[in-house]
C-alpha positions as a printed Julia matrix, in Angstrom:
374×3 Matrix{Float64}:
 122.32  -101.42   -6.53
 121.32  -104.97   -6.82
 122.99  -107.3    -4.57
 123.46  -110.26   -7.14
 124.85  -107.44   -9.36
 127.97  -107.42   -6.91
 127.54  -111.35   -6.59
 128.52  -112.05  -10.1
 131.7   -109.45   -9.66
 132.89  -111.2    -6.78
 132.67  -114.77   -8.25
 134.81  -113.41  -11.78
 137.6   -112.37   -8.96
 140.96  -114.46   -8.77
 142.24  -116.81   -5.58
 144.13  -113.6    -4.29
 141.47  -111.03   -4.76
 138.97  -113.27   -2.87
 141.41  -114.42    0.13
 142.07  -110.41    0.4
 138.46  -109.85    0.56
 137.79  -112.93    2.58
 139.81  -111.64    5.44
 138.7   -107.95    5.5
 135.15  -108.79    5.32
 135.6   -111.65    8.2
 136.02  -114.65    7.0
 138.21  -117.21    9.14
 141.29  -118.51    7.51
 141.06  -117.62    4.19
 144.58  -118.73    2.93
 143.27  -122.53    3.97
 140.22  -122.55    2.22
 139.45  -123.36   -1.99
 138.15  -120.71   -4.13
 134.1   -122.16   -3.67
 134.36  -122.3    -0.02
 135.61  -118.12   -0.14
 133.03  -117.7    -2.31
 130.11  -119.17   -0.33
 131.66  -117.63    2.91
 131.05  -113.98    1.45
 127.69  -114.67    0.34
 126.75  -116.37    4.02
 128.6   -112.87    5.55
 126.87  -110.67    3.63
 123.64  -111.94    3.83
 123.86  -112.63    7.2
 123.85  -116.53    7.84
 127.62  -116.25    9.33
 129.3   -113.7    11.51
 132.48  -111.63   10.68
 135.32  -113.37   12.61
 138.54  -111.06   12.94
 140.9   -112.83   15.3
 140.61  -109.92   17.84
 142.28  -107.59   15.19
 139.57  -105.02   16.88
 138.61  -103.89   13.02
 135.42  -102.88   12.18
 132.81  -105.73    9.81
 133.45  -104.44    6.45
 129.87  -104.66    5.17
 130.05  -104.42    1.33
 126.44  -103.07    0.42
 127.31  -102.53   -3.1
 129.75  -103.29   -5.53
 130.81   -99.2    -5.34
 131.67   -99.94   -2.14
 133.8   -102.86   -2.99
 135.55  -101.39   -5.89
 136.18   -98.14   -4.06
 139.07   -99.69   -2.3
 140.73  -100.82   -5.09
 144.32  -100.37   -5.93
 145.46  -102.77   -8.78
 148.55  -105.35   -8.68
 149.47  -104.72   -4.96
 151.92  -101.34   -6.41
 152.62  -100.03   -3.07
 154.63   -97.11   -4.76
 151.02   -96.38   -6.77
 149.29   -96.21   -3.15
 151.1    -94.33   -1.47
 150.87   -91.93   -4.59
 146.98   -91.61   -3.67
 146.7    -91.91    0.06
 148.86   -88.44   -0.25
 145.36   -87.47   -1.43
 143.33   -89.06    0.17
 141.35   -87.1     3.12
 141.27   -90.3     5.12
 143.66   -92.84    6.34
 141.83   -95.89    4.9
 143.12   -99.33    3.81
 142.91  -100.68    0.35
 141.62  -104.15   -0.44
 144.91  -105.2    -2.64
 143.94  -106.68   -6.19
 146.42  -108.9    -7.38
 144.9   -109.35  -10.88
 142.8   -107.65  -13.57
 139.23  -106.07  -12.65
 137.16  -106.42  -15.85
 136.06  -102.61  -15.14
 133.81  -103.51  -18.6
 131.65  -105.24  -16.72
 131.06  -102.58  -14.13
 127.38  -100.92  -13.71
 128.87   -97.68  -12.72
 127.89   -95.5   -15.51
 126.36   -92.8   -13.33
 129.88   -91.76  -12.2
 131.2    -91.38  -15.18
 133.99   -88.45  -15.5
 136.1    -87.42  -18.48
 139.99   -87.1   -18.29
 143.17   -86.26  -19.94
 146.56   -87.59  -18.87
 149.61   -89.06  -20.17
 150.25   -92.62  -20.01
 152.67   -94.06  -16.24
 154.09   -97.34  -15.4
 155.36   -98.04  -11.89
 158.55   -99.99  -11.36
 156.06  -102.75  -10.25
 154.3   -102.78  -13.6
 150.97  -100.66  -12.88
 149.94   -98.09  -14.9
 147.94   -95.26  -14.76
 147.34   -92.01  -16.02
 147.08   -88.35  -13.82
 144.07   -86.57  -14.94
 145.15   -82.78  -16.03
 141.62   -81.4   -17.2
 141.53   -79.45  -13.94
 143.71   -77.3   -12.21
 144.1    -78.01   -8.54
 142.45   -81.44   -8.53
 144.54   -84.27   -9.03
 143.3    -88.06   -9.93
 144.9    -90.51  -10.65
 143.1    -92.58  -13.25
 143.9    -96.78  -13.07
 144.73   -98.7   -15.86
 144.55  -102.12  -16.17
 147.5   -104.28  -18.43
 144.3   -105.61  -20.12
 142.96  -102.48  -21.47
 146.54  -101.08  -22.2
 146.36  -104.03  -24.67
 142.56  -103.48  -25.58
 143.71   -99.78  -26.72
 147.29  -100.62  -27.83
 148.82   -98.36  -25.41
 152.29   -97.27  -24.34
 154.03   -95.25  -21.59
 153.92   -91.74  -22.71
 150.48   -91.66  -25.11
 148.44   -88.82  -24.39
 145.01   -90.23  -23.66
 141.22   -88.66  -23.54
 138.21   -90.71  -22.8
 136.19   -91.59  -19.57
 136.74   -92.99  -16.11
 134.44   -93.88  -13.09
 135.76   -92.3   -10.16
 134.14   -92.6    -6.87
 132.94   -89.75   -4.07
 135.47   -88.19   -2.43
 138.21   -90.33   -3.55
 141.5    -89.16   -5.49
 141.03   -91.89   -7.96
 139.27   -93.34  -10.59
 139.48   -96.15  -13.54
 139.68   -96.15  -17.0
 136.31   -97.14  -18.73
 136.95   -95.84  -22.4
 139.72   -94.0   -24.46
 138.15   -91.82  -27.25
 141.6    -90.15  -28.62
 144.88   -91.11  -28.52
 148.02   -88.31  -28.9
 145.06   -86.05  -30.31
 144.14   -88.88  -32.87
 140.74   -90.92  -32.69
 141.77   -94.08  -31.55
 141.01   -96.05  -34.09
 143.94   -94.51  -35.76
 146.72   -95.37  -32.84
 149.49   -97.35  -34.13
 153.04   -97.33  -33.03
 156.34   -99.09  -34.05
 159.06   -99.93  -31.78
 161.41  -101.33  -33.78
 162.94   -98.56  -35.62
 166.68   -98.06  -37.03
 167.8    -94.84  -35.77
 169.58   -92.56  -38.44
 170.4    -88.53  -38.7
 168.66   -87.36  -41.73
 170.24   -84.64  -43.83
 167.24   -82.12  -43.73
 167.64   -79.29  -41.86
 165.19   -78.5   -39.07
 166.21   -74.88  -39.3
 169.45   -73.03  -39.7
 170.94   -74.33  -36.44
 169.09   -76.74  -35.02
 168.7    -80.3   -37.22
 166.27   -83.02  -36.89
 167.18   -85.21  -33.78
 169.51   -82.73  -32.28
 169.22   -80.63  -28.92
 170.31   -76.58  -28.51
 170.34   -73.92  -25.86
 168.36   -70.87  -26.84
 168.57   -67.72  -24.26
 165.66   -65.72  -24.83
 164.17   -62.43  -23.16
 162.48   -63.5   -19.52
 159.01   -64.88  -19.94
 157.16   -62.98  -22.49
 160.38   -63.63  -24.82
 159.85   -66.84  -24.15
 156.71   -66.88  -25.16
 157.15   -65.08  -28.42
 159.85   -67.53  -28.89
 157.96   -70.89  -28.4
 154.61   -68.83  -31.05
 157.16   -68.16  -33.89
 159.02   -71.59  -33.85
 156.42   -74.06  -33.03
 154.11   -71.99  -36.06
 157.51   -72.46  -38.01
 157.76   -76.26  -37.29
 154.22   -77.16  -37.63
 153.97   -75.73  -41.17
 157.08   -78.68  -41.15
 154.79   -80.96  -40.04
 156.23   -81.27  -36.43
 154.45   -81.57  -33.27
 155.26   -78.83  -29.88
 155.41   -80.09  -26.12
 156.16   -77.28  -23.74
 158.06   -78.65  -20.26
 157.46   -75.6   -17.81
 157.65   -76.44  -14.68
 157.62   -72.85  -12.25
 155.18   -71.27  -14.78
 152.6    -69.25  -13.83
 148.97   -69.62  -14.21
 149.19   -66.54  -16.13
 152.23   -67.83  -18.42
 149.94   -71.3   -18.53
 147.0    -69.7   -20.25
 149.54   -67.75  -22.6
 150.64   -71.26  -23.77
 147.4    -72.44  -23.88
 146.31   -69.91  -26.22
 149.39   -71.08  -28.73
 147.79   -72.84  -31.9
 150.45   -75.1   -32.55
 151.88   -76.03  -29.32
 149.82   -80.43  -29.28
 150.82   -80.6   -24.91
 151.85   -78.41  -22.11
 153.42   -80.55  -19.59
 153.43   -78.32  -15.89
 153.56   -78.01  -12.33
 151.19   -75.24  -11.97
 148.64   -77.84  -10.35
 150.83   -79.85   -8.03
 154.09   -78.75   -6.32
 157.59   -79.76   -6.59
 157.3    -83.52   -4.75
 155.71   -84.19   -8.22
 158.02   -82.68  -10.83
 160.04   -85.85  -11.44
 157.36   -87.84  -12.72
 156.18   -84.88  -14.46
 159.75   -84.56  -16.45
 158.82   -88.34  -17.19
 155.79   -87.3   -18.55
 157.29   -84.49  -21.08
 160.41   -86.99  -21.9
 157.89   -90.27  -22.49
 155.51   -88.69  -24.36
 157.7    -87.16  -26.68
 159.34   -90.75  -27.39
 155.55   -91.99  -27.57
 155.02   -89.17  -30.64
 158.53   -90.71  -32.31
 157.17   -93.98  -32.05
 154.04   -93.1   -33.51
 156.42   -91.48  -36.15
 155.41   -88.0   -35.5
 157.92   -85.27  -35.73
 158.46   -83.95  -32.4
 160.34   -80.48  -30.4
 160.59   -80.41  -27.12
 160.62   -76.88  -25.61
 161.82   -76.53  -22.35
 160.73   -73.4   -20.13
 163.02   -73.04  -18.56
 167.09   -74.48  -17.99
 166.89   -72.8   -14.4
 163.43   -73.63  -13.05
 164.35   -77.14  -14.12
 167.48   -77.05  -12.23
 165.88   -74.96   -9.02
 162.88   -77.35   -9.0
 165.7    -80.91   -9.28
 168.32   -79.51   -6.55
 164.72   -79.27   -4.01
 163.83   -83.18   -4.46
 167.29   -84.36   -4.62
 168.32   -81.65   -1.87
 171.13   -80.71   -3.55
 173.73   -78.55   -1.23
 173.65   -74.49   -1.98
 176.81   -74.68   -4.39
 176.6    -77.93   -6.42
 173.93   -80.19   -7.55
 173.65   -83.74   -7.05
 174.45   -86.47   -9.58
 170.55   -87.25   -9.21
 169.98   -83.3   -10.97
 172.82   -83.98  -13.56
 171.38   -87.31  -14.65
 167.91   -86.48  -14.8
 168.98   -83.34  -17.05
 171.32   -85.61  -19.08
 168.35   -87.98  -19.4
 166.15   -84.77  -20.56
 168.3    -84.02  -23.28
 169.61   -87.62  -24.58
 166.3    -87.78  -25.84
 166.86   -86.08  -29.2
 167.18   -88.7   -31.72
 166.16   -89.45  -35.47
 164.7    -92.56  -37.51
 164.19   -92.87  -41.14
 160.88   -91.4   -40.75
 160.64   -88.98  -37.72
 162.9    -86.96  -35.14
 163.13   -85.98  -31.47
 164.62   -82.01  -31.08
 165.24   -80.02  -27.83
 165.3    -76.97  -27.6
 166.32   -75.93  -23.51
 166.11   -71.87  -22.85
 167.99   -69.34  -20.52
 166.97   -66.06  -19.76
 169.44   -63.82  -21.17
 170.2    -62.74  -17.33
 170.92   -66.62  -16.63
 174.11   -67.11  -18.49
 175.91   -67.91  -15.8
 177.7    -71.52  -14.77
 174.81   -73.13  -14.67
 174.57   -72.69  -18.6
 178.25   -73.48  -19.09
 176.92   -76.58  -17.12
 174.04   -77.28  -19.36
 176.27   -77.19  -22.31
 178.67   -79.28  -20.39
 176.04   -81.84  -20.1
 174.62   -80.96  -23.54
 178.16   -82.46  -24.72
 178.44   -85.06  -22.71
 174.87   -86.15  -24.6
 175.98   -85.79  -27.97
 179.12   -88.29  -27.27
């Protein structure tokens, strides 16, 4: 890699950025000194003129030999809820130079590492965003986004995104380099609108459930489930509506029995990643079927099913053996206030029981199923 290659990268880096690699590559008192003086300080470390200085810290000279090196510590906008995300994955307890603004990853000679992805649009509650790649089963990574590129691509949270990403050796990350389709479209074709008035058409989904509405379906176990979800997402697509399939305790057997359904546009699952990770994974089903509306796509929600979603909530909100906690009730409530209509597209739900299942926890369902609809 050629040294003035990584040069020019670190001289395009903000105050922040440099003071935060100032200080793990040596460099005394960093916060005191102006952006030149940082500047000239790395280039005299790395090329040897100065010595690393680290205040008796005892840490190791962080000799940047390349700009994969550099960039393979990066976690962008300081989200410490996005790093902790990826140290779970990570096989080594390294630190993370923190990035306080954009990386122009366009820039970046790193073609040779090039990997391609699928994953549904995130935001943090500190304003990152990424994407988790789900083109291979048990191997998770996390793909960064920068704020710049969710403009270059006119992204939201929720769009289902395919393209490219560098990611580097051993790592459980990479970054976005190029989006090629966008909710299945090329995406030259991605537009969205926000600012819709919501109204409940009169056309009739089907006999019982109607555009923008939500319904409880018991069906027979899991291949009645299955035939289920074939016949009705055939039966809406004809209808021009999209499928998304939440199943979270499916197995990898029921997962290639979805996969092989024509119609169904995205199966959102845990069979890769256990139940720490369903929440966000909820978020995924529930955002990107709001991303469809606002792309004004027709959209039903199948959920596989009511009791897995329960069973997998009361775990990570460790709800006690005979009730569930408000957490559960509020993330299901949340799950099925989605349904909605516009003038020109709809949000359905349809949430199924086993027939064996109908039990409180249905009569709860419904409760809550109520409770959404006032």
């Amino acid at each position: 890699m050629d040294k003035n290659l990584l040069i020019e990268q670190i001289e395009k880096l903000g105050i922040y950025e440099l003071r935060s690699l100032a200080r793990s590559m040596g460099v005394q008192s960093p916060t005191s000194k102006k952006r030149e003086e940082l500047i000239s300080a790395i280039k005299d470390i790395q090329s040897g003129v100065l010595k690393p200085q680290f205040n008796n810290y005892g840490r190791p000279v962080k000799k940047l030999s390349s700009q994969d090196e550099l960039l393979s510590k990066l976690i962008i906008n300081g989200d410490k809820e996005l790093e902790e995300k990826i140290k779970q994955q990570e096989d080594d307890d390294s630190e993370f130079i923190v990035f306080q603004q954009n990386f122009d990853s366009d820039d970046n000679p790193l073609n040779y590492n090039l990997i391609s992805f699928k994953g549904i649009v995130r935001k943090t509650e500190k304003g990152s965003y990424y994407a988790l790649n789900c083109l291979k089963l048990g191997v998770r990574t996390y793909v960064l986004i920068e704020e710049s590129q969710i403009k270059k691509f006119n992204l939201i949270v929720g769009d289902l995104i395919e393209g490219s990403a560098y990611m580097h050796s051993s790592k459980a990350y990479a970054k976005l380099n190029n989006v090629q389709y966008i909710n299945g479209e090329e995406k030259e074709n991605n537009s969205y609108d926000l600012e819709r008035e919501l109204i409940i058409p009169n056309k009739d989904l089907d006999e019982t459930l109607k555009q923008g509405r939500c319904k409880i379906d018991f069906v027979n176990g899991v291949d009645g489930s299955i035939n289920y979800i074939t016949t009705k997402s055939k039966e809406y697509a004809l209808n021009n509506y999209k499928s998304i399939v939440l199943g979270l305790e499916i197995s990898i057997e029921t997962k290639l029995k979805l996969d092989r359904i024509e119609n169904i546009t995205e199966i959102v699952s845990l069979i890769e990643d256990e139940a720490s990770f369903s929440y966000d994974k909820i978020l995924d089903a529930i955002n990107h079927a709001n991303s469809m509306f606002y792309h004004n796509k027709n959209v039903v929600l199948f959920v596989l099913d009511a009791m897995s979603l329960y069973r997998v909530l009361d775990a990570v909100y460790k709800s006690n053996a005979n009730s569930h906690n408000e957490q559960v009730k509020h993330t299901i409530r949340k799950l099925l206030g989605i349904a909605k209509s516009s003038n020109s597209a709809s949000i359905s739900n349809i949430v199924l029981f086993y027939d064996y299942q109908k039990n409180q926890y249905a009569d709860e369902c419904n409760d809550l199923l109520t409770i959404t609809k006032s």
